[in-house]
N, C-alpha and C positions, 0 to 999 in steps of 0.2 A: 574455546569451545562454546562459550555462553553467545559468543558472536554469531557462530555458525546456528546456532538454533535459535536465536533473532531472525535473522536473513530467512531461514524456512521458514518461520511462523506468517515473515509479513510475504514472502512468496505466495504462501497459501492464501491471505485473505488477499494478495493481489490478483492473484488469478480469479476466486471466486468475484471479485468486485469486476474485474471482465467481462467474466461470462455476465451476471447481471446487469451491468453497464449495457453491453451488446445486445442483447435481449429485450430490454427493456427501453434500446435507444435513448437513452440518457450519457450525456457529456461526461461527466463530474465523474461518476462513476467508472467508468472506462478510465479515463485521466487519469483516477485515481488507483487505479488497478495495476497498469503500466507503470506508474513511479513506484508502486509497491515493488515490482518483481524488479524491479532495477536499481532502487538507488540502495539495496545493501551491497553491492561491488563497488562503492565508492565511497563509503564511510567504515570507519574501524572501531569507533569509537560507542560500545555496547551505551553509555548512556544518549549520545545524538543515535543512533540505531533505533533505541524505543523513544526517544523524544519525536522525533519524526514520523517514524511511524505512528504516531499516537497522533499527529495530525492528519496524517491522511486517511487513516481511516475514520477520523471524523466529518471530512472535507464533503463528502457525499450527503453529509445530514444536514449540512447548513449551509447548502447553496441548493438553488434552484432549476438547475440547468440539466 
């Protein structure tokens, strides 16, 4: 269960980081949006789920692109 509301949370800021990315024509953010909505269907593991996710949604702040 703890899983499946990982996967929704980072859903949601992937898609937000999206729409943002796209808008705003920036790389990073787009890039980072799409791994968002995608990579909880191929981890199971609730600690690599927020370990990951805790990267990407930093990855937009400390790069430039």
């Amino acid at each position: 269960m703890n899983e499946l509301f990982a996967g929704l949370i980072a859903g949601v800021f992937g898609m937000a980081y999206l729409v943002y990315g796209k808008r705003q024509s920036k790389f990073a953010p787009m890039i980072s949006g799409v791994l968002l909505c995608v990579y909880p269907y191929f981890i199971d593991s609730l600690v690599w789920l927020c370990v990951i996710g805790a990267v990407l949604l930093v990855v937009p702040f400390v790069t430039d692109y």
